[in-house]
C-alpha angles and dihedrals in degrees: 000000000000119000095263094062090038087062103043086047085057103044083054096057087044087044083055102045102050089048085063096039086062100038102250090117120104127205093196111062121226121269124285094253086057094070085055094075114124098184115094119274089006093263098159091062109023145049106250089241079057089044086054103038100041099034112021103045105039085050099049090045088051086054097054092042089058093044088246127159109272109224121259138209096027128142124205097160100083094050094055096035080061097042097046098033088123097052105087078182093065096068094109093034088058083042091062088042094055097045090056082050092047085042105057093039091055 
């Protein structure tokens, strides 16, 4: 694995478990209507810390497991700042957000 993918890799299983260290992991998943969703980031079926524990990273996992290209130029942060404007708990969790953000732009 080159050191790219070693760092995003990293950065996944940091982005995890600090979802669970502060209690926005879920251990059942949403319901199978909620993985229909074609509007980005599922946002008309899921809460955006399900969107990106059932759909981004299984996906992105999925990618590097296959040796695939990891994606580039995407921004997540924005999206979470917004959603989670109100949890003063989340600041490392949008920090982790944001270096997977700075990662795949550089």
């Amino acid at each position: 694995m080159n050191n790219f993918n070693q760092q995003f890799s990293q950065l996944l299983n940091d982005i995890e478990q600090e979802m669970q260290r502060i209690g926005l992991w879920q251990v059942v998943p949403p319901k199978p209507d909620a993985f229909l969703s074609e509007q980005p980031f599922a946002i008309d079926t899921m809460h955006s810390y399900q969107w990106l524990q059932w759909i981004f990273l299984p996906r992105m996992r999925a990618i590097i497991d296959a040796n695939g290209d990891i994606p580039r130029n995407f921004s997540l942060h924005p999206y979470f700042e917004e959603c989670l404007k109100e949890d003063m708990q989340v600041i490392i969790f949008l920090q982790l957000i944001k270096k997977l953000d700075e990662l795949v732009k550089a």
